[in-house]
PLY file of the C-alpha trace (Angstrom):
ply
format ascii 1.0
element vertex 191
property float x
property float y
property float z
element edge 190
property int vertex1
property int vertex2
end_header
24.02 -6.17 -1.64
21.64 -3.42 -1.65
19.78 -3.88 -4.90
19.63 -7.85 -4.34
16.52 -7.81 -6.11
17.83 -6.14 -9.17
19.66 -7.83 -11.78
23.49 -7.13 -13.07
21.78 -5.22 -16.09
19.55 -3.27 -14.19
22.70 -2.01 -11.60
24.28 -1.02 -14.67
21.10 0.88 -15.74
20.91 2.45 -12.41
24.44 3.28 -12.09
24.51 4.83 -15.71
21.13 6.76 -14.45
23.54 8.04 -11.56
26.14 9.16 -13.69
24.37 10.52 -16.87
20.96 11.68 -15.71
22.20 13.54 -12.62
20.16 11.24 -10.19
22.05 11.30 -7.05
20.06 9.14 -4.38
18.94 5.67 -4.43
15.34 6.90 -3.83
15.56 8.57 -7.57
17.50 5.76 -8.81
14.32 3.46 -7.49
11.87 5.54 -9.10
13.16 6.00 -12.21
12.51 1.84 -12.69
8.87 2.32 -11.09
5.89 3.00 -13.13
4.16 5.83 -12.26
0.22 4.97 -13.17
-2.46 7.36 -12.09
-2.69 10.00 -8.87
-4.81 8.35 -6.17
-6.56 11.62 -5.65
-7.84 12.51 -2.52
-10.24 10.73 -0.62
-11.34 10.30 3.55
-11.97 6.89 5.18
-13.17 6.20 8.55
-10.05 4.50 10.72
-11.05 1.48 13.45
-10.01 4.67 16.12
-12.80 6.74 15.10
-10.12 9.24 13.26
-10.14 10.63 10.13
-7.84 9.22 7.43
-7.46 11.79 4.86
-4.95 11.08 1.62
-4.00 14.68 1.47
-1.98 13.69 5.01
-0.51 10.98 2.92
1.41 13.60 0.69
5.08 14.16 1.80
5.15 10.01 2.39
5.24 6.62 0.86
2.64 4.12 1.79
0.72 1.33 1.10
-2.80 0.69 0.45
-4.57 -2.36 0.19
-8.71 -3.58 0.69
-10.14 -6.70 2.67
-13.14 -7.44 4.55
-13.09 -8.64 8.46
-15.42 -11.82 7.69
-13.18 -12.79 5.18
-11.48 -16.14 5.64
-9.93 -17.06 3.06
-7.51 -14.29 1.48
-7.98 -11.50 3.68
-5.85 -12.99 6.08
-2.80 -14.06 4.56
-2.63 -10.39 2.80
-3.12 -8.49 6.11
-0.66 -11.04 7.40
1.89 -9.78 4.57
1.14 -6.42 5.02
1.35 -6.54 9.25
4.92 -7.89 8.70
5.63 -4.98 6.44
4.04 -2.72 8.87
6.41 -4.30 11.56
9.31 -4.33 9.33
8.66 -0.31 8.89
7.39 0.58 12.48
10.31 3.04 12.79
9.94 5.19 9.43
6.80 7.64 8.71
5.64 4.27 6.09
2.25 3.55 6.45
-0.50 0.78 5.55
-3.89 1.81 5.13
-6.36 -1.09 4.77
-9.45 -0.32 3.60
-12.35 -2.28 3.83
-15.07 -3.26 1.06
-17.89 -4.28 3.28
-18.33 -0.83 5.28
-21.63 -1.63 6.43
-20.70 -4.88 8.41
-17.00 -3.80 9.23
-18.24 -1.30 12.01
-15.89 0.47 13.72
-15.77 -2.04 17.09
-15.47 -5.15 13.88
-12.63 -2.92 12.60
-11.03 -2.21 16.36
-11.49 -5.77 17.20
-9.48 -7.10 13.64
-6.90 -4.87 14.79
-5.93 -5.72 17.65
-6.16 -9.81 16.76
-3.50 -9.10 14.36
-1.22 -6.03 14.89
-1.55 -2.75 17.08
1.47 -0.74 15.69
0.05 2.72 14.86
1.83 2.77 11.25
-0.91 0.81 10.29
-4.45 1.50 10.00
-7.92 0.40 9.68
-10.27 2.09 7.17
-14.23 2.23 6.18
-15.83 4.43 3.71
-19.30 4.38 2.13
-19.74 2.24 -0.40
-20.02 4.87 -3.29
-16.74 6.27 -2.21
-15.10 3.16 -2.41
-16.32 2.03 -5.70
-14.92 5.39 -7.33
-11.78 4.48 -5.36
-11.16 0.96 -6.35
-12.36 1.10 -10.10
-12.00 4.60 -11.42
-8.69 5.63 -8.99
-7.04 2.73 -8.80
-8.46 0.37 -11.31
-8.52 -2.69 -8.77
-12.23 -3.15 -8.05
-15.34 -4.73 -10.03
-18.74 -2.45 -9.81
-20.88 -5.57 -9.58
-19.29 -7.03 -6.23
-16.99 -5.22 -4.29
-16.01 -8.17 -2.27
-14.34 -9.28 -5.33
-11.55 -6.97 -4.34
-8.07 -7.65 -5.46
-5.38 -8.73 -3.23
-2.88 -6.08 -4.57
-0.79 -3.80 -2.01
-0.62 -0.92 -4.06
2.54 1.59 -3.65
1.81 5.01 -3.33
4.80 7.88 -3.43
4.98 11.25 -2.02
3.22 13.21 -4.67
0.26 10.53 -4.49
1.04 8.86 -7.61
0.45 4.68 -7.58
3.67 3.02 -8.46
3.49 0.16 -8.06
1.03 -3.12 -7.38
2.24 -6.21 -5.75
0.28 -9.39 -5.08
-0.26 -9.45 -1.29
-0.30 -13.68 -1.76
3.01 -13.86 -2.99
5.82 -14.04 -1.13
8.46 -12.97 -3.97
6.01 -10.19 -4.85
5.94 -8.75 -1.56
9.53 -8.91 -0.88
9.78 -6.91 -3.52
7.73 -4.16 -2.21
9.75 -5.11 0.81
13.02 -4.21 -0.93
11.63 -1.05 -2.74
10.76 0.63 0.70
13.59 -0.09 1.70
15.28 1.37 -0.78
13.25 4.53 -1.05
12.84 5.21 2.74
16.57 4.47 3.47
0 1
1 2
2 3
3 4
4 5
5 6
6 7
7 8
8 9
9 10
10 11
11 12
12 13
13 14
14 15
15 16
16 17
17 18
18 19
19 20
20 21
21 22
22 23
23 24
24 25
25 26
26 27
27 28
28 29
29 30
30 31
31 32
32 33
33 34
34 35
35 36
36 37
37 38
38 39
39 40
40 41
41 42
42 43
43 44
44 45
45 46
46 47
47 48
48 49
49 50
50 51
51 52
52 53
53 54
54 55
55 56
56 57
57 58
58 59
59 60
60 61
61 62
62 63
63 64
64 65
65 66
66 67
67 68
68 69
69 70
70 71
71 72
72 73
73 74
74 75
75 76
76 77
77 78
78 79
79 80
80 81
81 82
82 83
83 84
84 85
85 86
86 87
87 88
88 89
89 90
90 91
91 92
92 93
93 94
94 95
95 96
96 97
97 98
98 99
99 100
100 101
101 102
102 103
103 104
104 105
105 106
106 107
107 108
108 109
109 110
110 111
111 112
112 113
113 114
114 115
115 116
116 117
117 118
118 119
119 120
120 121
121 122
122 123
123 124
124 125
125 126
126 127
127 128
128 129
129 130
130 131
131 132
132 133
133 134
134 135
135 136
136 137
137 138
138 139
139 140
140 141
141 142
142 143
143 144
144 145
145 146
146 147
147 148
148 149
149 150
150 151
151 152
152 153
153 154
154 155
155 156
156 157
157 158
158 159
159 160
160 161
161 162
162 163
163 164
164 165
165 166
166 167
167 168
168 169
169 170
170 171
171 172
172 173
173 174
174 175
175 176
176 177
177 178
178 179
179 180
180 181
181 182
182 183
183 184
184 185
185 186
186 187
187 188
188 189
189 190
């Protein structure tokens, strides 16, 4: 079943969303049930390539962003492991995952290239730095996920952007139901 994540009540919302509100593809019929919480806004990061990720490239897609830190050993990678298999899962759409990291002075770009290619090479995901100030506007005042005192306190979230830049969405990257949820939303809005 397509919506196998949705319950009977929720198929009947969507279908009465089809019929009543004029929504004709599954990819409005998945949005209408999303939140849509702030515009990212647009920012540049640094990728492990020595390219420029910009967010305005972003618009037009969905995609993922989350944050980590290469010296991490705890967290870091069991998220990046979650969002590698999504990255897999998706290597044949325009999807992308942008990980960002919140130690920019340490995670060089050779640490960043290096982290990389230990864990996945697929281009549809990428490796990002920024300066520090950058970052703390992005994770506390654009997304809301990030503490001013310590940025390695960063949250474990994969955050879902859509095509017009709007977050809608936040899944725990730790939990498996949570991100086979996000699993089955990009499915359902890429597809």
């Amino acid at each position: 079943m397509i919506y196998s994540s949705l319950t009977f009540l929720q198929l009947c919302v969507c279908f009465c969303s089809v019929v009543f509100l004029g929504c004709t593809t599954k990819e409005e019929v998945i949005l209408s049930h999303l939140d849509r919480y702030n515009q990212i806004g647009n920012f540049t990061a640094e990728t492990s390539d020595n390219s420029l990720f910009t967010s305005k490239n972003m618009i037009g897609k969905y995609w993922v962003i989350n944050f980590f830190f290469a010296s991490c050993e705890e967290v870091c990678p069991k998220v990046n492991h979650n969002v590698t298999k999504l990255a897999r899962t998706f290597k044949d759409t325009d999807m992308r995952f942008v990980s960002i990291t919140v130690d920019p002075t340490n995670d060089n770009d050779s640490v960043l290239s290096a982290y990389k290619k230990a864990i996945y090479t697929g281009d549809n995901w990428l490796l990002a730095r920024m300066p520090l100030d950058s970052l703390l506007v992005l994770t506390t005042q654009k997304i809301g996920v990030g503490h001013l005192s310590e940025p390695s306190l960063h949250s474990t979230r994969l955050i879902l952007v859509d095509k017009q830049g709007f977050i809608r969405g936040f899944y725990d990257g730790l939990d498996t139901k949570a991100v086979y949820q996000l699993q089955q939303h990009l499915d359902s809005l890429l597809h």
